[in-house]
mmCIF entry with sequence, helices, sheets and N, C-alpha, C, O atoms, coordinates in Angstrom:
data_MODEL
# 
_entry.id   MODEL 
# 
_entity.id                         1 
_entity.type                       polymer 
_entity.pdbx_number_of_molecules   1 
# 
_entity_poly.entity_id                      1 
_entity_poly.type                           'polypeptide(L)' 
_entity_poly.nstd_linkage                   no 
_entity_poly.nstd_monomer                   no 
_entity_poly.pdbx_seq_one_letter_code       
;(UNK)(UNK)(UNK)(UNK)(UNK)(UNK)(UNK)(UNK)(UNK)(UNK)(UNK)(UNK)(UNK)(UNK)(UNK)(UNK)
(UNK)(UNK)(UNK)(UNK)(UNK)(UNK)(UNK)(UNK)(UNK)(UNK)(UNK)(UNK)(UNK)(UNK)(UNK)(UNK)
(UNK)(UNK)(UNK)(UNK)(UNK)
;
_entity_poly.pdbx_seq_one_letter_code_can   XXXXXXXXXXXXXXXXXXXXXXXXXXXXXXXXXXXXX 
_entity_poly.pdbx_strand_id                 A 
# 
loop_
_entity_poly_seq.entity_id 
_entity_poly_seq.num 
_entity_poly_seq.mon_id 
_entity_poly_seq.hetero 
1 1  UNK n 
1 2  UNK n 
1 3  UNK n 
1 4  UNK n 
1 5  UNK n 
1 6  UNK n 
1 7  UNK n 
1 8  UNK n 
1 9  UNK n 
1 10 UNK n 
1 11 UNK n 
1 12 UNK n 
1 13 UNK n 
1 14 UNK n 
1 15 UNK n 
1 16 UNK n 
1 17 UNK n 
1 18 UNK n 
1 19 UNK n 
1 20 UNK n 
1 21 UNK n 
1 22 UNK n 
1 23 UNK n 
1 24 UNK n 
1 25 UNK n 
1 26 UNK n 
1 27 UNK n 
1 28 UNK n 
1 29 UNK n 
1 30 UNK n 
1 31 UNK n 
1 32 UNK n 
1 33 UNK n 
1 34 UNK n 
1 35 UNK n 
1 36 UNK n 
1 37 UNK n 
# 
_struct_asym.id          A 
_struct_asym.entity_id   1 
# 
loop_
_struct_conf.conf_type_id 
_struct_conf.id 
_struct_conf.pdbx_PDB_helix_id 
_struct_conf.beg_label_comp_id 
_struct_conf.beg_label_asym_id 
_struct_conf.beg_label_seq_id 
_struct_conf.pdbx_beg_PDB_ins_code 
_struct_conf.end_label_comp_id 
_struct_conf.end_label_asym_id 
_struct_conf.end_label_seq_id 
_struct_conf.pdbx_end_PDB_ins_code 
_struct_conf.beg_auth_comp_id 
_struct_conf.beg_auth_asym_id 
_struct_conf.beg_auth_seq_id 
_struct_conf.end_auth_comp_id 
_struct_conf.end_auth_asym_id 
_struct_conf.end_auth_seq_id 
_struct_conf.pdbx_PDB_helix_class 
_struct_conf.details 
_struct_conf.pdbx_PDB_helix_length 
HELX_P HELX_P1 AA1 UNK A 3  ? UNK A 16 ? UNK A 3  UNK A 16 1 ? 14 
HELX_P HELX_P2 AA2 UNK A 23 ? UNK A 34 ? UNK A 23 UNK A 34 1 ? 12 
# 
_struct_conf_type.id          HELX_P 
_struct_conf_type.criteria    ? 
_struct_conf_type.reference   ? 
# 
loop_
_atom_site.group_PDB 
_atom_site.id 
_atom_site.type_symbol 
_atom_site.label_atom_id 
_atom_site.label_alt_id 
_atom_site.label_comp_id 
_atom_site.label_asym_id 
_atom_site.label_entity_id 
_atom_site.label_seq_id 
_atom_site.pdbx_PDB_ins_code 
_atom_site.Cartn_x 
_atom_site.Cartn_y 
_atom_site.Cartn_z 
_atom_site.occupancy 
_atom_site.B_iso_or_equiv 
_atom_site.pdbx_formal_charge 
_atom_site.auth_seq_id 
_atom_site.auth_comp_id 
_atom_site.auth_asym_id 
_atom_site.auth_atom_id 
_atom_site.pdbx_PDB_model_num 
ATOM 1   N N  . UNK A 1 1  ? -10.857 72.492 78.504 1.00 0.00 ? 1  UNK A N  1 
ATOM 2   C CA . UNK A 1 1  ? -9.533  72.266 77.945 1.00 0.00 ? 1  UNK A CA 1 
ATOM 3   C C  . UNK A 1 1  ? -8.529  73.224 78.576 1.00 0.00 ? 1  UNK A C  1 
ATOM 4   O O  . UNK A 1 1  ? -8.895  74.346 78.926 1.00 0.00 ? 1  UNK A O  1 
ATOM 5   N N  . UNK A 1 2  ? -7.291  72.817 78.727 1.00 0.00 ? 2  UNK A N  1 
ATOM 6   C CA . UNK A 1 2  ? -6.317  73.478 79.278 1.00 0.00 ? 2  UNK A CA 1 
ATOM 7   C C  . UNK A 1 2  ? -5.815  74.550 78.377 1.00 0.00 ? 2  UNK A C  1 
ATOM 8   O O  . UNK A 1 2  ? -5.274  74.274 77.306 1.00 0.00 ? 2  UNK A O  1 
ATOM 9   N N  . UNK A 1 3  ? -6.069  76.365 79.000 1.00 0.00 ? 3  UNK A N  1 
ATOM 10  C CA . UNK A 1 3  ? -5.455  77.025 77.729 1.00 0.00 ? 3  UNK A CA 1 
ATOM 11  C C  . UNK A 1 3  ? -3.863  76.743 77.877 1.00 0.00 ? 3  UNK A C  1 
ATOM 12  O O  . UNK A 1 3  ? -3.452  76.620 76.723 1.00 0.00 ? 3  UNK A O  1 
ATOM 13  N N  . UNK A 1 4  ? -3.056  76.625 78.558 1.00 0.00 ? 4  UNK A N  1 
ATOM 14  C CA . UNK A 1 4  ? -1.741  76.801 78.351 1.00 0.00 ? 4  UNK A CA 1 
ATOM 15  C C  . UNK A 1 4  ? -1.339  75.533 77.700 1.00 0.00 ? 4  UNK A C  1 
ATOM 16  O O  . UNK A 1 4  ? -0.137  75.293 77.586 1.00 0.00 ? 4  UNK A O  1 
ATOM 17  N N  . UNK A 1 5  ? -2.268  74.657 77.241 1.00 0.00 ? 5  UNK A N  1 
ATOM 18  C CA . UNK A 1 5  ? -1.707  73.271 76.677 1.00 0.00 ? 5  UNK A CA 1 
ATOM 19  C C  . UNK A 1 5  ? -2.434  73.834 75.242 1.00 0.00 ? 5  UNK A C  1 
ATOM 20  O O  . UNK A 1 5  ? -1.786  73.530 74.240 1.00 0.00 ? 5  UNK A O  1 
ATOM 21  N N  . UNK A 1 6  ? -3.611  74.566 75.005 1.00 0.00 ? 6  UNK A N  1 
ATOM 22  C CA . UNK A 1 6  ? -4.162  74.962 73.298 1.00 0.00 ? 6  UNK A CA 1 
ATOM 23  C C  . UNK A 1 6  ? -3.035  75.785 72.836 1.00 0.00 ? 6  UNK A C  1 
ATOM 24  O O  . UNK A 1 6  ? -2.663  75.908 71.669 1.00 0.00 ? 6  UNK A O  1 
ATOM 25  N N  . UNK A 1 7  ? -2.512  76.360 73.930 1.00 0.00 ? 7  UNK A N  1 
ATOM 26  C CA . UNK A 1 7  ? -1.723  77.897 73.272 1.00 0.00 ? 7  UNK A CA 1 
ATOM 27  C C  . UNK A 1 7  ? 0.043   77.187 73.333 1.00 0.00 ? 7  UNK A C  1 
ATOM 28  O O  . UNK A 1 7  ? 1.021   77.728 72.817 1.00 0.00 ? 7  UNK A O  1 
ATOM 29  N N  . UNK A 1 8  ? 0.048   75.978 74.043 1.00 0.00 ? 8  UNK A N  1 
ATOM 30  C CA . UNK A 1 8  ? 1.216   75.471 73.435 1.00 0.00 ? 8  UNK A CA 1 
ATOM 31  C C  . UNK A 1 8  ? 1.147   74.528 71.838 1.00 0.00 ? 8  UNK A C  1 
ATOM 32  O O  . UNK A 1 8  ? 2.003   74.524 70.953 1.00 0.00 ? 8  UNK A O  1 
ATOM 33  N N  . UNK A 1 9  ? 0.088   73.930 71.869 1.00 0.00 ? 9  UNK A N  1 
ATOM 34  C CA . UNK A 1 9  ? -0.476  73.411 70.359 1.00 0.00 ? 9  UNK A CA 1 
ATOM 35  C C  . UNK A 1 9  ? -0.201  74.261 69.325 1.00 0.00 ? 9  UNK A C  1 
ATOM 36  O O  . UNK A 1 9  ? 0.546   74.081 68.363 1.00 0.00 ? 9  UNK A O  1 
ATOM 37  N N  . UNK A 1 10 ? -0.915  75.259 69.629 1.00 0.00 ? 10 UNK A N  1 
ATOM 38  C CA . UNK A 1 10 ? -1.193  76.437 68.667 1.00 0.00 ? 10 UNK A CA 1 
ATOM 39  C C  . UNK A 1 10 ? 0.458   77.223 68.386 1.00 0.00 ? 10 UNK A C  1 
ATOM 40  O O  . UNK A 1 10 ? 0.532   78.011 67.444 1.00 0.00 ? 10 UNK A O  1 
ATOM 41  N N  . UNK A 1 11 ? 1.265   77.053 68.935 1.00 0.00 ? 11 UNK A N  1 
ATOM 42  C CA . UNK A 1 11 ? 2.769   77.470 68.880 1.00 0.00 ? 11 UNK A CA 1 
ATOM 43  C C  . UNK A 1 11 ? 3.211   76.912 67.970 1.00 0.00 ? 11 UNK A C  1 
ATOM 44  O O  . UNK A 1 11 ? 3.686   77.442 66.966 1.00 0.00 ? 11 UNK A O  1 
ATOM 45  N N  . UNK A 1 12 ? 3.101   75.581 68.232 1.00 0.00 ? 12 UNK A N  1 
ATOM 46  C CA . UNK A 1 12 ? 3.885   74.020 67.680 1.00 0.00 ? 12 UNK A CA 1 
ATOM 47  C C  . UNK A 1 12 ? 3.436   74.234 66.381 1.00 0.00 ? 12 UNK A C  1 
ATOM 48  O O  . UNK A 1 12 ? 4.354   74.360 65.571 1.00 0.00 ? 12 UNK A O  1 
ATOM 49  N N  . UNK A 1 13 ? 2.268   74.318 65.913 1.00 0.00 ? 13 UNK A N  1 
ATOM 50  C CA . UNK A 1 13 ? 1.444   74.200 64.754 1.00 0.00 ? 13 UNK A CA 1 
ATOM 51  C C  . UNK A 1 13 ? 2.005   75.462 64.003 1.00 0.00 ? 13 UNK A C  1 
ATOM 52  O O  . UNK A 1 13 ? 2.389   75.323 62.842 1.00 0.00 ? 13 UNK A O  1 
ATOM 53  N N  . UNK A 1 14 ? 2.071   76.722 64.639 1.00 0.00 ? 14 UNK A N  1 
ATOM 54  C CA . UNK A 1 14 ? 2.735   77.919 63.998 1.00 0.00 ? 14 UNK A CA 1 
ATOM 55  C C  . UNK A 1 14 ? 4.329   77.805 63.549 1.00 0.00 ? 14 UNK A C  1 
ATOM 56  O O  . UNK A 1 14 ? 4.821   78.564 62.713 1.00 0.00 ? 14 UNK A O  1 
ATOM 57  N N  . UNK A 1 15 ? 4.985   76.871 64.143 1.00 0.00 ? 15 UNK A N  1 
ATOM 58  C CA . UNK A 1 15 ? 6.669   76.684 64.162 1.00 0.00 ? 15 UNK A CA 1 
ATOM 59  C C  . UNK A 1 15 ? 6.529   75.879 63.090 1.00 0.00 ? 15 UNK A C  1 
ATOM 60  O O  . UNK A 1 15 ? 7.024   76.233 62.020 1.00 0.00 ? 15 UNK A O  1 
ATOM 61  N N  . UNK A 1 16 ? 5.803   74.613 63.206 1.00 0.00 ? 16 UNK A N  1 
ATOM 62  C CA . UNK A 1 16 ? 6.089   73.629 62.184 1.00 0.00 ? 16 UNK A CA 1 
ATOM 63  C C  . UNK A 1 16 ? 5.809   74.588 61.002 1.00 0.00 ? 16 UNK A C  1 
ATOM 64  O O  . UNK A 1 16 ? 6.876   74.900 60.473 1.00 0.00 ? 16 UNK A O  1 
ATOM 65  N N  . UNK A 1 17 ? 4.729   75.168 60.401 1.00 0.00 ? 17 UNK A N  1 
ATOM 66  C CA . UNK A 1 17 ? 3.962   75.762 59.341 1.00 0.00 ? 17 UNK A CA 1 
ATOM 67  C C  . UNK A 1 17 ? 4.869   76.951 59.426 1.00 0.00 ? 17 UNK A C  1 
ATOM 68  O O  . UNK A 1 17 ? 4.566   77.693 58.492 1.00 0.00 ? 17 UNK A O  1 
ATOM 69  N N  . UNK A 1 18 ? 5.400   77.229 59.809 1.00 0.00 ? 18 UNK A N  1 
ATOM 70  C CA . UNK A 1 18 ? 6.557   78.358 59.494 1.00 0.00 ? 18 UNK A CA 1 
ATOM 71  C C  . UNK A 1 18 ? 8.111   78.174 58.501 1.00 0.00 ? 18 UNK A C  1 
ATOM 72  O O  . UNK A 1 18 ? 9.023   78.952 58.222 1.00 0.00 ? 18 UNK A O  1 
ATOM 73  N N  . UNK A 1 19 ? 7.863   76.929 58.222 1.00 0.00 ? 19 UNK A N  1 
ATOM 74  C CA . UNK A 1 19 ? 8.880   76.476 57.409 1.00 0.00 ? 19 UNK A CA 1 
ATOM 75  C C  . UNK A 1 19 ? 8.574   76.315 55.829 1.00 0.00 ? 19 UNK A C  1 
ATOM 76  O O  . UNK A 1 19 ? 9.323   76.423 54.859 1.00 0.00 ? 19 UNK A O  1 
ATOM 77  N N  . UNK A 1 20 ? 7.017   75.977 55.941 1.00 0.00 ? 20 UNK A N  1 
ATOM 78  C CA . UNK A 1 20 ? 6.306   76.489 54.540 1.00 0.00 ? 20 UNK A CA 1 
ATOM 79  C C  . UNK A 1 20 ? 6.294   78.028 54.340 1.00 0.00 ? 20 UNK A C  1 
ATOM 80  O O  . UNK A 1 20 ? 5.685   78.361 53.324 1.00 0.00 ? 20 UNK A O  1 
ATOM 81  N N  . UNK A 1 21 ? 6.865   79.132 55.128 1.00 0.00 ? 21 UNK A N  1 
ATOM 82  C CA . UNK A 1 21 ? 6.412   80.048 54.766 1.00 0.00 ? 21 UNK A CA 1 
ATOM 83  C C  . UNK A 1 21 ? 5.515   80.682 54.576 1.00 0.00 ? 21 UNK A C  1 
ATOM 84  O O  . UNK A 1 21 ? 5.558   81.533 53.688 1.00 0.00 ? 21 UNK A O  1 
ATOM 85  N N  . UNK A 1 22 ? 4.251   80.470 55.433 1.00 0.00 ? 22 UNK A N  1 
ATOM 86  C CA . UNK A 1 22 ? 3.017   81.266 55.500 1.00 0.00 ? 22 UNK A CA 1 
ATOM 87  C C  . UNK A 1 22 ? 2.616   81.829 57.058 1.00 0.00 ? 22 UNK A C  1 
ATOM 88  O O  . UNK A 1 22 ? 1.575   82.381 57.415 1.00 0.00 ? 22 UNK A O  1 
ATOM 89  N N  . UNK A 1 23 ? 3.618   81.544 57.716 1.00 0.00 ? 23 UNK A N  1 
ATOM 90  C CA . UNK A 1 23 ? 3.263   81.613 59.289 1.00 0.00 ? 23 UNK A CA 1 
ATOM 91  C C  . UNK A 1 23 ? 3.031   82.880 59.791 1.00 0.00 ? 23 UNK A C  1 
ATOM 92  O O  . UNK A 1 23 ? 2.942   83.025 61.010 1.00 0.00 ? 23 UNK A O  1 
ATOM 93  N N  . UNK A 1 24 ? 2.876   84.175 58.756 1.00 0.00 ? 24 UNK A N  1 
ATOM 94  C CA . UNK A 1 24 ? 2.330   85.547 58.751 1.00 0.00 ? 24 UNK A CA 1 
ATOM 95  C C  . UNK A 1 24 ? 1.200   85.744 59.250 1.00 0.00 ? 24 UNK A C  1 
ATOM 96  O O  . UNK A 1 24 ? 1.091   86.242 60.370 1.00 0.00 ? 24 UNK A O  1 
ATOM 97  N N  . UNK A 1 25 ? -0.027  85.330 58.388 1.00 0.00 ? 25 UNK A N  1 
ATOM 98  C CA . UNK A 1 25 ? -1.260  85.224 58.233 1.00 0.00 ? 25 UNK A CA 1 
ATOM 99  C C  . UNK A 1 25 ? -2.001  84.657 59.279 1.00 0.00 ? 25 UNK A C  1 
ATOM 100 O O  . UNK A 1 25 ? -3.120  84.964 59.691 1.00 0.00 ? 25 UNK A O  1 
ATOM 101 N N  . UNK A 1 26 ? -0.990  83.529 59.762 1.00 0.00 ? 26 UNK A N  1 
ATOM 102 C CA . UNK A 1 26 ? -1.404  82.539 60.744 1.00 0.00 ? 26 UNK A CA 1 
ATOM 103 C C  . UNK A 1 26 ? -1.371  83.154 61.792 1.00 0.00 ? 26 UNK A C  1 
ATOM 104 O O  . UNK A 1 26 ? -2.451  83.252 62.374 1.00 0.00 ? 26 UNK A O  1 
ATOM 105 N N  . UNK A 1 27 ? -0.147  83.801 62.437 1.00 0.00 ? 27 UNK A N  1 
ATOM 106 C CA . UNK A 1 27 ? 0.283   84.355 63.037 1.00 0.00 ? 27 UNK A CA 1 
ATOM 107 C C  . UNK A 1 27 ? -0.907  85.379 63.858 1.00 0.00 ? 27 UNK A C  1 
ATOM 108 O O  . UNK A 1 27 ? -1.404  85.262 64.978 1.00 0.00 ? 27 UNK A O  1 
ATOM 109 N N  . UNK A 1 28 ? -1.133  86.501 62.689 1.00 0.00 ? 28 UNK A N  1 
ATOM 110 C CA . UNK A 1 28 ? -2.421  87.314 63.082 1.00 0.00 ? 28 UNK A CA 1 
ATOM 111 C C  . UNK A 1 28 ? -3.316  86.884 62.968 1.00 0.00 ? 28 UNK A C  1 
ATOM 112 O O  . UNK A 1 28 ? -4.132  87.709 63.377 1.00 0.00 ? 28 UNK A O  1 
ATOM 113 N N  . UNK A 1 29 ? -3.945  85.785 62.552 1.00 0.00 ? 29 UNK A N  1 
ATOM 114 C CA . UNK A 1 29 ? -4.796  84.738 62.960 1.00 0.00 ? 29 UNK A CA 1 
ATOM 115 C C  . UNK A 1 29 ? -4.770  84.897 64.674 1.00 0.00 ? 29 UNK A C  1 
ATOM 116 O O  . UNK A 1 29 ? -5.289  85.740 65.407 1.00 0.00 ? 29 UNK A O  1 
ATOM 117 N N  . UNK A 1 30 ? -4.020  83.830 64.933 1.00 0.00 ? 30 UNK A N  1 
ATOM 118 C CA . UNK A 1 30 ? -3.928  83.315 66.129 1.00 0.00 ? 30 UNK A CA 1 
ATOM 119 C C  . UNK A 1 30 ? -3.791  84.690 67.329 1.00 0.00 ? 30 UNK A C  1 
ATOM 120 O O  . UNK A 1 30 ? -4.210  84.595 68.483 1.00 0.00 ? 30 UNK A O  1 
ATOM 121 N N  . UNK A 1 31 ? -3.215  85.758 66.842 1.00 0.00 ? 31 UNK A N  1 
ATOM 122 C CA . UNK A 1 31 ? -3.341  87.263 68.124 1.00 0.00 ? 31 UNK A CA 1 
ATOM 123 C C  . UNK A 1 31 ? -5.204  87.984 67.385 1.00 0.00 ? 31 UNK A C  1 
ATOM 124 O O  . UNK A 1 31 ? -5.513  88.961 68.067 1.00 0.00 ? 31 UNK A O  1 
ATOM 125 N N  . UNK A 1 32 ? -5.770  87.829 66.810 1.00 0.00 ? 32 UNK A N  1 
ATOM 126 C CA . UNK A 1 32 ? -7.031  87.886 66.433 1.00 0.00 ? 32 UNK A CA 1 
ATOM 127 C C  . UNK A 1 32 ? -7.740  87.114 67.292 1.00 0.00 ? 32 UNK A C  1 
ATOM 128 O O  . UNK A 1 32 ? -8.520  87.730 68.019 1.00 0.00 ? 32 UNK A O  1 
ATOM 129 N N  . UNK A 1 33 ? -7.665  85.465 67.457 1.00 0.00 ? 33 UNK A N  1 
ATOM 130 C CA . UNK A 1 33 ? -8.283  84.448 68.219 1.00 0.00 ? 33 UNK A CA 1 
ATOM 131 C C  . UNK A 1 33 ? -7.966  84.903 69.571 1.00 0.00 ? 33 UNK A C  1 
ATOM 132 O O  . UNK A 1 33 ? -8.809  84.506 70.376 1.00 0.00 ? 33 UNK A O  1 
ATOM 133 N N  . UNK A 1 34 ? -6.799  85.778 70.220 1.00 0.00 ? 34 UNK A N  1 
ATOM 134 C CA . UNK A 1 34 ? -6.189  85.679 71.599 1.00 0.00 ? 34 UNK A CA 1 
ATOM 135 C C  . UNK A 1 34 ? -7.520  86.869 71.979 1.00 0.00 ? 34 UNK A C  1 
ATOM 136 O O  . UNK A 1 34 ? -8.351  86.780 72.882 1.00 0.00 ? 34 UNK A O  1 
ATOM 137 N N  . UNK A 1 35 ? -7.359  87.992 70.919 1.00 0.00 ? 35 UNK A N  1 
ATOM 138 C CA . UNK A 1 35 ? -7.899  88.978 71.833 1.00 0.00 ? 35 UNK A CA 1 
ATOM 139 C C  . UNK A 1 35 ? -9.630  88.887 71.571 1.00 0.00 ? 35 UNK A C  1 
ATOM 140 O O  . UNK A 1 35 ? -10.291 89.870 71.906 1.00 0.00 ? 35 UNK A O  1 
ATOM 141 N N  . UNK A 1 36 ? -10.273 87.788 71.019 1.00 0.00 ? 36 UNK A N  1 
ATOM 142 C CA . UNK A 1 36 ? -11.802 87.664 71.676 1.00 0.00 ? 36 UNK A CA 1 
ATOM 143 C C  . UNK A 1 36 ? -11.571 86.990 72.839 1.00 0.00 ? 36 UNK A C  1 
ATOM 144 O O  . UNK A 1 36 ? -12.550 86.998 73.585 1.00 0.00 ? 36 UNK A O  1 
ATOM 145 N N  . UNK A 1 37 ? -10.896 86.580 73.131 1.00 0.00 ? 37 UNK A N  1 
ATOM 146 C CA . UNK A 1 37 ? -11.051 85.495 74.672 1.00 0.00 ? 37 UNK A CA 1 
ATOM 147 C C  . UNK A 1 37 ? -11.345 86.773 75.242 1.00 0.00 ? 37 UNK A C  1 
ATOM 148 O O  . UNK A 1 37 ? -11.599 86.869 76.443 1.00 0.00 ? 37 UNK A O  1 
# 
């Protein structure tokens, strides 16, 4: 899979869900997921 096409997904998914107001959690989620690669 293409990372620069997961890590544009993974943006999109953080922007949309940022309007519910939880995109914190997610957030360090997703720099948690960056730094095992």
């Amino acid at each position: 899979m293409n990372i620069s096409l997961f890590s544009n997904i993974m943006h999109r998914v953080l922007f949309e869900i940022s309007s519910q107001g939880v995109t914190w959690n997610l957030f360090k989620t997703h720099q948690s997921m960056q730094n095992s690669f």
